[in-house]
C-alpha distance (Angstrom), angle and dihedral (degrees) to the residues before:
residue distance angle dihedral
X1 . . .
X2 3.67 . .
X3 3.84 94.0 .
X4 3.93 88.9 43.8
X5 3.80 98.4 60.9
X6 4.39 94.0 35.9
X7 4.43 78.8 62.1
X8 3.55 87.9 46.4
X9 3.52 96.3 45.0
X10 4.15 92.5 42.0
X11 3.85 82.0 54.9
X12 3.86 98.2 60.0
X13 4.10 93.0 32.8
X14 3.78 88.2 57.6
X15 3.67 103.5 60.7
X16 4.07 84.4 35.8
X17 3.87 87.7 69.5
X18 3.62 94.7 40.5
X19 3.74 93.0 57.0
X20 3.87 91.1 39.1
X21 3.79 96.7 58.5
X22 3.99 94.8 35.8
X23 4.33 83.8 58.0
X24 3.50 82.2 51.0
X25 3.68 99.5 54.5
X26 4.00 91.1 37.6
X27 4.17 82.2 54.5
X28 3.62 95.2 57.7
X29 3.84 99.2 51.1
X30 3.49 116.5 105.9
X31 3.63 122.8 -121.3
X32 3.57 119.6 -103.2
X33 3.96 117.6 -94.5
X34 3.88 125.4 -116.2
X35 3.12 112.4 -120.3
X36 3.88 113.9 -160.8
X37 3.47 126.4 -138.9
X38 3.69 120.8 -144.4
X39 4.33 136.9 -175.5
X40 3.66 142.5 -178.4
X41 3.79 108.7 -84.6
X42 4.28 129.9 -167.6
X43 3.50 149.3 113.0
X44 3.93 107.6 -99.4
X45 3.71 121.9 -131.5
X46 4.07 136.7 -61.9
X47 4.05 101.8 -82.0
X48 3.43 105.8 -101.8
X49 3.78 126.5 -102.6
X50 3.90 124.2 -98.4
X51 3.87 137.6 12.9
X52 3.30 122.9 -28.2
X53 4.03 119.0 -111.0
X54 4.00 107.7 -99.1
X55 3.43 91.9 -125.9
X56 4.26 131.0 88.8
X57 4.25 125.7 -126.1
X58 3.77 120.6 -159.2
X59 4.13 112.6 -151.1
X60 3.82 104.7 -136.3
X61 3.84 120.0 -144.7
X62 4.07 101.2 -91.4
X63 3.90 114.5 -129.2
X64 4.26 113.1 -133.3
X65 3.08 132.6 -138.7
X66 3.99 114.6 -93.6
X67 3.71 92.0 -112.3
X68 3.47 96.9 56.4
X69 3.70 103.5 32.0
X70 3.67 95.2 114.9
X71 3.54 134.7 79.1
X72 4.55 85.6 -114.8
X73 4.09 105.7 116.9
X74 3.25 96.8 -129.5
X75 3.68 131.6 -150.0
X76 3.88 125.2 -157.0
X77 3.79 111.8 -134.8
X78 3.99 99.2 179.6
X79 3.58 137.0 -61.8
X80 4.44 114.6 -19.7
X81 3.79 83.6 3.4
X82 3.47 133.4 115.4
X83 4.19 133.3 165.2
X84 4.08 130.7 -170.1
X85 3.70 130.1 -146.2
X86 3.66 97.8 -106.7
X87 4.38 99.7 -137.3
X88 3.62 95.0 20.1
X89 3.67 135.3 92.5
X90 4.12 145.5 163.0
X91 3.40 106.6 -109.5
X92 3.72 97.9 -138.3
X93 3.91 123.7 37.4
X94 4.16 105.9 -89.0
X95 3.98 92.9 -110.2
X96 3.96 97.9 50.5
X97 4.11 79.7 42.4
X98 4.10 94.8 63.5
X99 3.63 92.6 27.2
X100 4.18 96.4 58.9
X101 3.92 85.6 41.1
X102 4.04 94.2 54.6
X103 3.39 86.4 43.0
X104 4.02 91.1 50.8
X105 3.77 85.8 47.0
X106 3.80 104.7 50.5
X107 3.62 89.5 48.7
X108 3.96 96.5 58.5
X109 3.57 86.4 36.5
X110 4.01 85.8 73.4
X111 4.12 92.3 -149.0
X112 3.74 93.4 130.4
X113 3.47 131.6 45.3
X114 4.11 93.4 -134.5
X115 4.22 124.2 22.6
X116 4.08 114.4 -164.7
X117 3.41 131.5 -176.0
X118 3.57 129.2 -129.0
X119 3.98 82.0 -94.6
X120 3.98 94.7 57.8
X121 3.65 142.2 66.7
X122 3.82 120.9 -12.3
X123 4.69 89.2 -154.5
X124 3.65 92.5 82.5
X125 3.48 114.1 131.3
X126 3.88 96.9 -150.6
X127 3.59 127.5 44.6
X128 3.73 130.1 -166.5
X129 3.44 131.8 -151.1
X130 3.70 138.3 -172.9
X131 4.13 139.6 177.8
X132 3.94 118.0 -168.2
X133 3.72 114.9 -130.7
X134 3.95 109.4 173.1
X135 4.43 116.3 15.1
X136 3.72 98.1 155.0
X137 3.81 145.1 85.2
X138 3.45 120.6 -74.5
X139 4.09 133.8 -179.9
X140 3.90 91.1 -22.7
X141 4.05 87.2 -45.9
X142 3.67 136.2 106.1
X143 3.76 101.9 -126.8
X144 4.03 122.4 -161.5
X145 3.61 131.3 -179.0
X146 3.28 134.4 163.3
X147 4.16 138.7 163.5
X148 3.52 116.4 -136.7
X149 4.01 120.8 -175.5
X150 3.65 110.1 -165.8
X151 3.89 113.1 -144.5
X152 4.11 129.4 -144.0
X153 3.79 102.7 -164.3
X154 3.45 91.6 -175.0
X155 3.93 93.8 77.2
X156 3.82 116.7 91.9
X157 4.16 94.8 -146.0
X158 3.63 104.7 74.2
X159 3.90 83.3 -149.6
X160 3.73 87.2 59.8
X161 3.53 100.6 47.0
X162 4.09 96.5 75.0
X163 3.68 98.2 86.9
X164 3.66 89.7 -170.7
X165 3.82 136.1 -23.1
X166 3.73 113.1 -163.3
X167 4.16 138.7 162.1
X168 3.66 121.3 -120.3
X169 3.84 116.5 -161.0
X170 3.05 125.1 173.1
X171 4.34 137.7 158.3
X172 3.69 134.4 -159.5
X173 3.78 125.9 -161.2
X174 3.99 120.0 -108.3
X175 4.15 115.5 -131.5
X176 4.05 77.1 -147.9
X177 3.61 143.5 -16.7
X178 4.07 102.2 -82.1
X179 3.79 138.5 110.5
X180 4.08 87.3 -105.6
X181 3.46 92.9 55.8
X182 3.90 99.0 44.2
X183 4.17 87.7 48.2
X184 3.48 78.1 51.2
X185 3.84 98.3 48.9
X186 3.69 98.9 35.8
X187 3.78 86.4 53.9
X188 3.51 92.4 59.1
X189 3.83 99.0 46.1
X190 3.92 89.0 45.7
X191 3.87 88.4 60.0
X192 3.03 105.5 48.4
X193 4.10 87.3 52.5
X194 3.35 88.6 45.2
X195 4.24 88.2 55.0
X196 4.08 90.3 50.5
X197 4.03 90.2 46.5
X198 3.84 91.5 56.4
X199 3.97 88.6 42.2
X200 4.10 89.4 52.1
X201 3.71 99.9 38.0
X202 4.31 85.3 53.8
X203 3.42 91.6 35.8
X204 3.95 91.3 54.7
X205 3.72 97.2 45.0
X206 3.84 91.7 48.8
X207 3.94 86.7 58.1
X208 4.05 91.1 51.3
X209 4.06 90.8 41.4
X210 3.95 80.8 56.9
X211 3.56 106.2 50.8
């Protein structure tokens, strides 16, 4: 009898323990962090005067720079070096970033009669193209640039088919060094590229309309 209920008991006790020092494991893990998510943010541009060109523009995908191709807001600590916000992170990858916000922008602007995405109709006329150099913070600044090459499809030469390909750079000073205020920064700098893209692009199809 006395050996029948010490195996019973030795067959409760057992799992007992087990769950005991698994609760205790589970107790000491720390929670998972937050990470926050963070994206460019402002109001595009006055619409620009005057009818829009009777022509459409597709907005590629843009490419990034290696460096920067990766949703890490990075942070530029000198020459060869580079640091990330630790639990903070663009939502989108840089290049899609700029690219949906030109798109955004040249739409509004009313300077063509259709905008497409990358996604959309392959008969537009114009196409326009973009590659990320510098998305980061930089000497308490959130520095942008990007080279856009804007395409006329409609010319035979492939050499005369880049209407123009220029680089926009352009910084924006920090309040502090934190993923709020480089949003904050980089949102600034991307608008007012943004503004001189939309003055260029009208600008250049003004001079063809013209000739």
């Amino acid at each position: 009898m006395t050996r029948s209920f010490a195996g019973t008991a030795g067959l409760y006790c057992v799992p007992l323990i087990c769950l005991a020092l698994i609760a205790g494991c589970l107790g000491r893990t720390k929670p998972p962090y937050v990470m926050d998510q963070y994206t460019l943010d402002y109001a595009p541009g006055a619409v620009t005067a005057g009818q829009p060109v009777q022509e459409l523009i597709r907005v590629e995908r843009f490419a990034v720079a290696p460096a920067f191709n990766s949703t890490n807001m990075a942070i530029r600590k000198g020459q060869y070096r580079f640091e990330t916000y630790n639990y903070s992170r663009w939502r989108v990858n840089p290049a899609d970033m700029v690219a949906g916000f030109v798109l955004r922008d040249i739409t509004r602007a009313g300077i063509f009669k259709g905008t497409y995405s990358w996604y959309d109709s392959d008969l537009s006329r114009y196409i326009l193209e973009g590659y990320v150099d510098e998305f980061c913070e930089s000497s308490g600044k959130g520095l942008l640039s990007v080279r856009i090459t804007l395409v006329d499809t409609k010319a035979k030469n492939p050499v005369e088919q880049v209407v123009f390909q220029r680089q926009y750079t352009q910084s924006a000073p920090m309040d502090d060094s934190s993923p709020d205020a480089l949003a904050a920064a980089l949102s600034a700098a991307m608008k007012e590229v943004s503004g001189r893209l939309m003055t260029d692009i009208a600008a250049t199809l003004r001079e063809s309309a013209d000739k």
